[in-house]
C-alpha positions as CSV (number, residue, x, y, z in Angstrom):
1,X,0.0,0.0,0.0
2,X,1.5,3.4,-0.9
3,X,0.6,6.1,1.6
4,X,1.4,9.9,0.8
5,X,2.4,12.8,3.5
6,X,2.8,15.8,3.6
7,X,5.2,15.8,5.7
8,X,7.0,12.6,4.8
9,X,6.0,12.4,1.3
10,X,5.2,8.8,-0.1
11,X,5.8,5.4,1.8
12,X,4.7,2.0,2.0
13,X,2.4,0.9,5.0
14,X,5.2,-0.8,6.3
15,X,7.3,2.3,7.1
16,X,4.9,4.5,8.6
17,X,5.4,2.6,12.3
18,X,8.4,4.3,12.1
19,X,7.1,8.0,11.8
20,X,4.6,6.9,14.2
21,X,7.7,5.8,16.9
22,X,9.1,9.4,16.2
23,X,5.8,11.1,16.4
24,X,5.3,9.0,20.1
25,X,9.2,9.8,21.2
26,X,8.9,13.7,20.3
27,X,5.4,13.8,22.1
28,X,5.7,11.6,25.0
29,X,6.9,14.8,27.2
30,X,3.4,16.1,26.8
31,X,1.8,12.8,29.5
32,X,-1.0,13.0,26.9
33,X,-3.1,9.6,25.1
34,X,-2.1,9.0,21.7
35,X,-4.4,7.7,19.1
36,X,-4.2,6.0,16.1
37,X,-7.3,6.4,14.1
38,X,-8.3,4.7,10.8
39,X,-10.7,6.4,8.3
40,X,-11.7,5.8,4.7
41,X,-14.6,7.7,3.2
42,X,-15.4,7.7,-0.8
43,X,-16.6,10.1,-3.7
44,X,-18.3,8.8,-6.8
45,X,-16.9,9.9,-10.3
46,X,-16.8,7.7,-13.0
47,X,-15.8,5.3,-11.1
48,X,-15.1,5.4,-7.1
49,X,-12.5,7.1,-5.9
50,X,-11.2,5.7,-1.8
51,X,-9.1,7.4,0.5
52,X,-7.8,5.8,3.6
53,X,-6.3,7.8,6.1
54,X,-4.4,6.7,9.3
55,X,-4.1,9.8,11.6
56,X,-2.2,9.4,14.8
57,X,-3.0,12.2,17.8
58,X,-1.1,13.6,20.6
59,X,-4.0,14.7,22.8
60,X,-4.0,18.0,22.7
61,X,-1.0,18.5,21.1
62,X,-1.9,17.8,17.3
63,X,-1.0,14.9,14.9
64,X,0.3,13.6,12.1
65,X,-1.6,11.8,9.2
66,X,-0.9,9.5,6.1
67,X,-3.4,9.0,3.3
68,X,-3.6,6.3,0.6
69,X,-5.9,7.0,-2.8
70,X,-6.9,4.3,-5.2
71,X,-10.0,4.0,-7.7
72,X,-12.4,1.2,-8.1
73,X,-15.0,0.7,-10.6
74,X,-18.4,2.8,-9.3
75,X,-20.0,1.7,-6.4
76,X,-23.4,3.4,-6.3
77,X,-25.5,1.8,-3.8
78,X,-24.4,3.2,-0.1
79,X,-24.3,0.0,2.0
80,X,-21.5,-1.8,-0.9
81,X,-19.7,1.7,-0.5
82,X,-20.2,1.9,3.5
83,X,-18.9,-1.7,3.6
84,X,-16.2,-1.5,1.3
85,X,-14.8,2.1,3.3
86,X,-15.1,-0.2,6.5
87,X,-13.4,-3.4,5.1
88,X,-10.3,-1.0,3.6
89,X,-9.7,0.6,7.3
90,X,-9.9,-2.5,9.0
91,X,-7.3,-3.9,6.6
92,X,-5.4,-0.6,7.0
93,X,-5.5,-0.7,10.9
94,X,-4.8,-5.2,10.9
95,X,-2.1,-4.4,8.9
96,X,-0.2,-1.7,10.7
97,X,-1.1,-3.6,14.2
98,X,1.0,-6.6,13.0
99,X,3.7,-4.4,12.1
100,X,3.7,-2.4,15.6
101,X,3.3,-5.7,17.6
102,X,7.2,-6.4,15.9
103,X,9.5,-6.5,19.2
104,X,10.9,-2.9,17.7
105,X,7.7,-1.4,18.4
106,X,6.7,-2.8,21.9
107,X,6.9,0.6,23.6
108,X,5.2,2.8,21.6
109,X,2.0,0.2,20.6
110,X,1.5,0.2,24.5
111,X,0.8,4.0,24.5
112,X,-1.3,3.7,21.1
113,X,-5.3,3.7,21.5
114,X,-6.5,2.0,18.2
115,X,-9.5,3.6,17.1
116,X,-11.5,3.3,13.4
117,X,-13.9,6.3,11.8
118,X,-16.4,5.5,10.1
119,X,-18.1,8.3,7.5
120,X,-21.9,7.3,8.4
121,X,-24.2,9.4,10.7
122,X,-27.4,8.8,13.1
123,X,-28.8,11.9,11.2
124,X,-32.1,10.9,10.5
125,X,-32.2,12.3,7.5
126,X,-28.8,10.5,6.5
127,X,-29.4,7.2,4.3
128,X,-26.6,5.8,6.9
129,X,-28.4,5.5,9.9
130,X,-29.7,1.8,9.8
131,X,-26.1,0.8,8.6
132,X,-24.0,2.0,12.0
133,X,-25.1,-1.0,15.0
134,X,-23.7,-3.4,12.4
135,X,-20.9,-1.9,11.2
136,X,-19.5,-0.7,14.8
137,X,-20.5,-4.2,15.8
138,X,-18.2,-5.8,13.0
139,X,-15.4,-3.1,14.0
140,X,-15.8,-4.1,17.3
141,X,-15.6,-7.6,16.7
142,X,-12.1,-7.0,15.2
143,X,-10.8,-5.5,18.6
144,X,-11.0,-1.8,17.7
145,X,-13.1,0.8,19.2
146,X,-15.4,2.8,16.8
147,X,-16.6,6.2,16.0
148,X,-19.3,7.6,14.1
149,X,-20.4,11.5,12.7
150,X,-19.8,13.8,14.3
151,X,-16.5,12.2,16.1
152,X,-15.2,10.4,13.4
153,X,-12.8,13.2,11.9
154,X,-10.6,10.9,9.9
155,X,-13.1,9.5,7.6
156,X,-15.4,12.6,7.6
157,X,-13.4,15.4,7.4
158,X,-9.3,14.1,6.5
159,X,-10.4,11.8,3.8
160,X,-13.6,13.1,3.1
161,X,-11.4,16.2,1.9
162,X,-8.8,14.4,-0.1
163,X,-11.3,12.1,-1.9
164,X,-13.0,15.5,-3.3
């Protein structure tokens, strides 16, 4: 998976645990929680344009975030694209969990909250609404905590952005 920041420009997956142990060492001072937080969202085109973001936080102190793009053929109807955001951060966040559970990364996974965003809402107006108890159920299941609109800023607002 190629990730792009703008900080760090592009990287594989497999390299970010490193910015993430520098982000953690330069922060730790601080005594806040850090987060890493997994968010995809999607915009229709021609076909379907995906961003997955991981976004790790400093409480109070700011963050850092990496951001992969790809295109799929056109999803149209919501639950396939709500699924298929979903099953992209969970392979995102599985992913980088087996690389930070490496002996090299011992310390700083121990001070990491693990955390996915998912871009639905309990708007009643929303067409998402019905879809979130099974969705943060599934996410659940997979040993992450979840977050919906309005708290889930990774998928709604970091990759909602970039997948404009």
């Amino acid at each position: 998976m190629a990730f792009q920041s703008q900080t760090y420009g592009k990287l594989n997956l497999n390299r970010i645990p490193d910015k993430i142990m520098d982000y953690v060492k330069r922060m730790e001072h601080y005594g806040a929680p850090f987060q890493i937080t997994v968010g995809t969202d999607s915009q229709n085109f021609s076909d379907t344009k995906i961003v997955s973001v991981i976004a790790v936080t400093c409480e109070g102190h700011g963050g850092i975030f990496f951001y992969e793009v790809s295109r799929i053929r056109r999803i149209a109807d919501v639950r396939l694209k709500l699924t298929e955001e979903t099953t992209r951060s969970l392979e995102v966040m599985t992913t980088l969990v087996e690389t930070l559970e490496k002996e090299d990364y011992r310390d700083v996974r121990d001070k990491l909250s693990l955390v996915i965003h998912v871009d639905a809402s309990w708007n009643d107006r929303g067409k998402t609404k019905e879809l979130i108890p099974g969705l943060v159920g599934w996410i659940k299941a997979c040993g992450y905590d979840c977050k919906v609109k309005p708290e889930s800023y990774a998928a709604s607002s970091i990759a909602d952005r970039i997948s404009k």
